[in-house]
C-alpha positions in Angstrom: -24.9 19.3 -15.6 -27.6 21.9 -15.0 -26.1 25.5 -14.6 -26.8 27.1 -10.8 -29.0 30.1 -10.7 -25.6 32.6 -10.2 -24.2 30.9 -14.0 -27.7 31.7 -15.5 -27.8 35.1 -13.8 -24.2 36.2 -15.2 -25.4 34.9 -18.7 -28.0 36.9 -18.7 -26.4 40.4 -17.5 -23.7 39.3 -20.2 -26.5 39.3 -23.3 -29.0 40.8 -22.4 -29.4 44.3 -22.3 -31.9 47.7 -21.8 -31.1 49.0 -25.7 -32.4 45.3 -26.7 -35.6 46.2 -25.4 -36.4 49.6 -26.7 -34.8 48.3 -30.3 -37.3 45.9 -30.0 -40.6 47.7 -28.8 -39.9 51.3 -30.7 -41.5 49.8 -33.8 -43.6 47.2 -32.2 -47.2 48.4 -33.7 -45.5 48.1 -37.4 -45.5 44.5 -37.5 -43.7 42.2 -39.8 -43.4 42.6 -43.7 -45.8 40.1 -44.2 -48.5 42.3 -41.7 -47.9 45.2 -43.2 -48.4 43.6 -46.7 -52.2 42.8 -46.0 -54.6 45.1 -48.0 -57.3 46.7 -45.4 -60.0 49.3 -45.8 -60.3 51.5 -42.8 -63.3 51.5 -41.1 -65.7 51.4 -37.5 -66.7 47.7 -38.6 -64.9 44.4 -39.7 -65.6 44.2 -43.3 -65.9 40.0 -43.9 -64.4 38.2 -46.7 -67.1 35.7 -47.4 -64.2 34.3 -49.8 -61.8 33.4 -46.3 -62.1 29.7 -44.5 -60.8 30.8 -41.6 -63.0 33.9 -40.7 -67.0 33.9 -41.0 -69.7 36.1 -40.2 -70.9 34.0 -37.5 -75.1 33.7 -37.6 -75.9 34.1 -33.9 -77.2 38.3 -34.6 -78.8 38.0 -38.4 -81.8 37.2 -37.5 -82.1 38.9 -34.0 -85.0 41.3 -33.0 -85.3 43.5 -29.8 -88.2 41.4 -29.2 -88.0 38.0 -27.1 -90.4 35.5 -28.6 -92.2 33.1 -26.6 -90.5 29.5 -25.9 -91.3 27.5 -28.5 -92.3 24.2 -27.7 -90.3 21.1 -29.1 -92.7 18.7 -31.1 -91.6 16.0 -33.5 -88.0 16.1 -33.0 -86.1 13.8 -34.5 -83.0 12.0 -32.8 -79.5 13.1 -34.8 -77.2 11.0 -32.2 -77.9 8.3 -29.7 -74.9 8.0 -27.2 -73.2 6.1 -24.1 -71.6 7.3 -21.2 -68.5 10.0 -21.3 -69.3 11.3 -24.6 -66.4 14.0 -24.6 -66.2 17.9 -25.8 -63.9 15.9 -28.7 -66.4 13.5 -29.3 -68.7 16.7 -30.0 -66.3 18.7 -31.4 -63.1 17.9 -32.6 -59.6 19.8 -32.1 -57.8 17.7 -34.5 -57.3 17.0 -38.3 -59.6 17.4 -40.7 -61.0 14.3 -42.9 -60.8 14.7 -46.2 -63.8 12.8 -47.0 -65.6 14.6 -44.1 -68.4 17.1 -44.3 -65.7 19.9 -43.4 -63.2 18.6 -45.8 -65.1 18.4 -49.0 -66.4 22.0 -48.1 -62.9 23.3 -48.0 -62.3 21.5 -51.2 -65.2 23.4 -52.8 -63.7 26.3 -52.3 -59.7 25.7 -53.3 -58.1 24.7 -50.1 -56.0 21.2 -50.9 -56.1 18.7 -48.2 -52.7 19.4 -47.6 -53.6 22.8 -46.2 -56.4 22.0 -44.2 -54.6 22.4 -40.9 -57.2 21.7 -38.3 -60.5 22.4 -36.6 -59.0 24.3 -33.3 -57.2 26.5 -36.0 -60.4 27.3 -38.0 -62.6 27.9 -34.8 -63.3 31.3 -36.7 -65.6 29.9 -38.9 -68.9 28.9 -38.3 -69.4 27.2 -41.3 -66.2 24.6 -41.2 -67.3 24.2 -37.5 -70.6 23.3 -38.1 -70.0 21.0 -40.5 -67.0 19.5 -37.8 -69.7 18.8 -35.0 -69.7 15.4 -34.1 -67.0 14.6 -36.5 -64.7 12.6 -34.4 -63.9 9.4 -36.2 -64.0 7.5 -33.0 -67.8 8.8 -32.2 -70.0 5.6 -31.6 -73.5 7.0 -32.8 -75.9 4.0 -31.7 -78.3 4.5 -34.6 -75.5 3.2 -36.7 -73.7 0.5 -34.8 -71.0 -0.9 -35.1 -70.3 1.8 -37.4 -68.0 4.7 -35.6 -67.9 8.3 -36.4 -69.4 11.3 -38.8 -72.4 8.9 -38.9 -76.6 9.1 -38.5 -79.3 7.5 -40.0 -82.0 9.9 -41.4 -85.6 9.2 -40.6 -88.4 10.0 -42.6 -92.2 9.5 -42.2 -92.7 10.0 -45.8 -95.4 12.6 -45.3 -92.2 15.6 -45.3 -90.5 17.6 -47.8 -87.6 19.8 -48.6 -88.3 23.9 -49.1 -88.1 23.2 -52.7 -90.5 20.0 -52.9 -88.1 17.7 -53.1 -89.0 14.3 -51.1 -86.1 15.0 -48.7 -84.1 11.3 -48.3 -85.0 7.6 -48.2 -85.9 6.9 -44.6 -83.6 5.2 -42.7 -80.4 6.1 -44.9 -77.4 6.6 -43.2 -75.3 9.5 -43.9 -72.7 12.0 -42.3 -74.1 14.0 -39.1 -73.7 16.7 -40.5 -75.5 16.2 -44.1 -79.0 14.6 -41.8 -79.0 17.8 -40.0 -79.2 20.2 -42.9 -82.3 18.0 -44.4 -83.8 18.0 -40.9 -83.4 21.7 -40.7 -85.3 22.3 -44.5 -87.8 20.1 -43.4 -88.4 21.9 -40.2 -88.1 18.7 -38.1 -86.0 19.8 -34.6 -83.9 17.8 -33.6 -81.9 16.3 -30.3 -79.2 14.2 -29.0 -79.6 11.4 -26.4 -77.0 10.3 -24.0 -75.6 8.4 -20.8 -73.8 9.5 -18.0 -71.3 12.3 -18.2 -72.1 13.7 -21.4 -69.8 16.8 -22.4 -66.2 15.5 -20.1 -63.2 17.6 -20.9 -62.3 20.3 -21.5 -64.9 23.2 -21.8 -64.7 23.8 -25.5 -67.2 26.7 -26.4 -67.7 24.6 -30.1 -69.1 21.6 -28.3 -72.1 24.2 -27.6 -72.1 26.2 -30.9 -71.5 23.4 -33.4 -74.9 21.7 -32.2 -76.9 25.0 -31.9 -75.7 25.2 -35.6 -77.2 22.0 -36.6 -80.3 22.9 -35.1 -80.4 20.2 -31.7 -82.7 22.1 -29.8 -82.3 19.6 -26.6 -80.1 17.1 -24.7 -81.5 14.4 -23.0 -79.0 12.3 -20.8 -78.5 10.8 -17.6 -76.1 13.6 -16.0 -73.8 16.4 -17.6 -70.8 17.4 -17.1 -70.5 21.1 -15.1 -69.9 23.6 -17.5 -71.0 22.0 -20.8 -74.6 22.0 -19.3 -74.2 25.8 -18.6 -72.7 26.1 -22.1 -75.6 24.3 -23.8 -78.2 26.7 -21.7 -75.5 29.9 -22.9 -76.7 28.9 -26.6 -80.2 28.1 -26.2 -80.1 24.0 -26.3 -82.1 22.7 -23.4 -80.3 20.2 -21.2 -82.5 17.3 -20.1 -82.3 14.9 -17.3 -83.8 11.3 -17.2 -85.3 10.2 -13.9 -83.0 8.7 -11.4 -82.6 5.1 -13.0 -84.0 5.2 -16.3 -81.7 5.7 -19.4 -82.6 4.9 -23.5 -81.9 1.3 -23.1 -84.4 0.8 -19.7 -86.8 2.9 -21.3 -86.6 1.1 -24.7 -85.9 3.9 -26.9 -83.7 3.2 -30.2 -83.6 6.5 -31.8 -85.9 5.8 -34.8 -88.7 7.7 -32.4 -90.7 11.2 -33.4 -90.4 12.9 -29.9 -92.6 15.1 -28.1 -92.0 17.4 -24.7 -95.4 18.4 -23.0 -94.9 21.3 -20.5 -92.2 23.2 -22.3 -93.8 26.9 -21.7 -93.0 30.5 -21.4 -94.2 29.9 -17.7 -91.2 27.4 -17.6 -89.7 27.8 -13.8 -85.5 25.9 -12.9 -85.5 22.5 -12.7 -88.8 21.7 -14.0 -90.7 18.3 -14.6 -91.5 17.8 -19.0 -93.4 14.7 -20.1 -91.4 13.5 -23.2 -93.4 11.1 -25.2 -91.7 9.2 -27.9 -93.8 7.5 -30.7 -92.1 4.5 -32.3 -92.9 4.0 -36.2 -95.6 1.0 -34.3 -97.6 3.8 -33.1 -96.9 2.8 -29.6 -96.1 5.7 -26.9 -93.2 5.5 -24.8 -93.8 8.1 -21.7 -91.3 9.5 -19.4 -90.3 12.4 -17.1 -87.1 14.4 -17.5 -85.8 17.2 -15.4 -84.9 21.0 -17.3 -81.4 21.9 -16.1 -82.1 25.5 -16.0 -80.6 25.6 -12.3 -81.6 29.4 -11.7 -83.9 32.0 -12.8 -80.9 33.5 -14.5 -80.7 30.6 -16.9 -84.3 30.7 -17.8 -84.0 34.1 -18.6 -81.0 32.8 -20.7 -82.8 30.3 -22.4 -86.2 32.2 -23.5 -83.7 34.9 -25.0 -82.1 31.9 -27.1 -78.6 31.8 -25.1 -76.6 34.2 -23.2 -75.1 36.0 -26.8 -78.9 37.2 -27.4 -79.6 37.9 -23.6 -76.6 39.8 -23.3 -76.9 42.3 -26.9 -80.6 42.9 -25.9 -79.8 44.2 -22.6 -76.8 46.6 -24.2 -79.4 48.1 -26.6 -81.8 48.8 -23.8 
């Protein structure tokens, strides 16, 4: 039933032509109707519509200085997720539809777009600010702090002794709310945060968001019991420290449920690859829970990397000089 190569061949010379072609590719720089119908302003730079879902002015270069700032050490994090084994790029940071009742979903709503015309997150990977809010939005996400309860979910802890910018006592402690939502109060409250795994955190494919999206929400480290290849050199790329427990010890041997304020002693400017921090973990008790982890910076290169806040702010500061 399949033709032989010599049928396909003669159909071919038969349609298709040379004058096809050049019909084809005289114009090609016009573009359709519908190209040629958008309204542009001429310019050297991309002018942003602040009013478009689909394209943002991403954050990574507001702020940025020619000046690298000393490693700042990480004291009283708070945990945003407490995971298994295989945690996934998906897990981190979704492809797929958009909730409506998500974090993403009722911002698109804010601003016109019906759910109907939400499309998806690998479609609106231009802006930082559906993205963001998409991190760890996977509806099949098992956050431990809230099991049995899977997806968009934390629970927000509080010492009581914290407020918002504007004064504001910033939640009741132990509520449980989207991922998303905790990490914005965490972030006016100036409270860093981090992620806790298992084995293999970060499998699949290497999706650049699954970096991003947590930089966004302002996890400043990963502590788990092995990565996966390149989502641990993605995490150093954009400034998140990857941390591994020692050989045998995990959250559950160690006893850690998430509700912990964490401290990491040793994290310097002096830091060198593959260097020994003491994490120390304070349960609401009072009682200290002491370990070692291991900094996944492999190579000077990385810790270069990290001081500079990722490989974006490494990179721009060595094109100015």
């Amino acid at each position: 039933m399949w033709p032989s190569q010599q049928e396909i061949e003669e159909a071919i010379g038969k349609s298709v032509s040379a004058e096809m072609f050049k019909e084809k590719y005289a114009d090609v720089f016009s573009g359709s109707e519908m190209w040629q119908a958008i309204q542009v302003k001429e310019g050297d730079l991309f002018e942003w519509d602040e009013s478009s879902t689909y394209i943002h002015h991403p954050p990574y270069f507001q702020r940025l200085t020619l000046d690298v700032l000393p490693v700042q050490p990480i004291v009283g994090a708070r945990v945003l997720g407490l995971f298994g084994d295989s945690i996934t790029t998906d897990h981190i940071s979704p492809a797929g539809n958009i909730a409506v009742d998500s974090p993403a979903g009722k911002f698109l709503q804010e601003r016109g777009v019906q759910p109907k015309d939400f499309n998806q997150y690998g479609t609106r990977r231009g802006n930082d600010l559906v993205m963001a809010r998409g991190t760890f939005a996977n509806i099949r996400l098992k956050n431990l702090l809230v099991a049995p309860k899977e997806g968009n979910w934390t629970k927000f802890f509080d010492d009581g002794q914290r407020t918002m910018d504007d004064g504001q006592s910033s939640a009741v402690n132990g509520q449980i709310m989207p991922i998303y939502d905790a990490a914005m109060l965490y972030q006016k409250a100036n409270v860093p945060v981090i992620v806790i795994a298992g084995k293999e955190y970060g499998t699949g494919s290497s999706r650049d968001w699954a970096a991003k999206g947590p930089m966004l929400q302002g996890v400043k480290a990963v502590i788990a019991e092995s990565f996966e290849r390149i989502h641990r050199s993605n995490l150093v790329g954009m400034g998140i420290l990857p941390l591994r427990f020692a050989e045998g010890q995990n959250a559950e041997s160690l006893g850690l449920d998430g509700s912990e304020v964490y401290d990491m002693e040793g994290l310097t400017d002096s830091i060198q690859p593959k260097a020994e921090l003491t994490v120390k973990a304070k349960k609401s008790s009072g009682n200290v829970i002491e370990f070692k982890v291991t900094v996944l910076l492999n190579t000077e290169v990385e810790v270069n990397y990290y001081r500079n806040g990722g490989i974006l702010h490494t990179v721009l500061r060595n094109l100015v000089k």
